[in-house]
N, C-alpha and C positions, 0 to 999 in steps of 0.2 A: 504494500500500500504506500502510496507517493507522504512525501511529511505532510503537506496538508490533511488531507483524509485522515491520516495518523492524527493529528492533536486535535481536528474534530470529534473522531471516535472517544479519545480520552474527553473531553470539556463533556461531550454526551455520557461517558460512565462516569465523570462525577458529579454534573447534574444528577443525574438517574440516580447515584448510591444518594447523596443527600436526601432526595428526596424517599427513598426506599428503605434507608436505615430504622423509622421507628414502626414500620412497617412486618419487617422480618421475624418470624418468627425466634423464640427462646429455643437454643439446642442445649443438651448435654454436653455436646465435644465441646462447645466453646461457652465455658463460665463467664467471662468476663464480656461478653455478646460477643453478635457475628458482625463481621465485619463485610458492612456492602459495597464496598467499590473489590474486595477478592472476590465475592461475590458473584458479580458481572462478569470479573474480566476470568476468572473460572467456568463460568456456564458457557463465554465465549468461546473457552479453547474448549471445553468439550463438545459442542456444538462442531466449530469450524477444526477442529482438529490442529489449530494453532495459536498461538496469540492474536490478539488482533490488528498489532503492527504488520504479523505477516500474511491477512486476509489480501487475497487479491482485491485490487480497486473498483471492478467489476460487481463486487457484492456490496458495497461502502450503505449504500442504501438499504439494504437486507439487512445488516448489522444494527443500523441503527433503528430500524420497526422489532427485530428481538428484543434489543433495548429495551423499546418501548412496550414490550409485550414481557420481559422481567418485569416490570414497574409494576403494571396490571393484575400479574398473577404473581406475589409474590409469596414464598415458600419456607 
């Protein structure tokens, strides 16, 4: 992904974790809460099978409606 797309996708996970953090549910593994921008940027690579610096630029738009579909359904 070109550096533009790259620090949009980031400004869009940390919008998103802001707004998703008190959202998130209480887990076990993590006493001191969870933390929502690992959150994101973990559902992304399991999803796209990489980080999401190294999504192709091709899907830049599809990353960011998952985004917004973290946000929506949050877990």
């Amino acid at each position: 992904m070109n550096e533009d797309n790259r620090k949009k996708i980031w400004h869009k996970i940390q919008s998103t974790g802001d707004k998703l953090q008190p959202l998130l549910k209480p887990s076990y593994f993590h006493p001191k809460g969870r933390n929502a921008y690992a959150h994101l940027a973990l559902s992304i690579k399991e999803k796209y099978g990489c980080s999401y610096k190294d999504i192709p630029d091709e899907k830049y738009e599809e990353v960011i409606l998952f985004l917004e579909y973290l946000y929506k359904n949050p877990n």
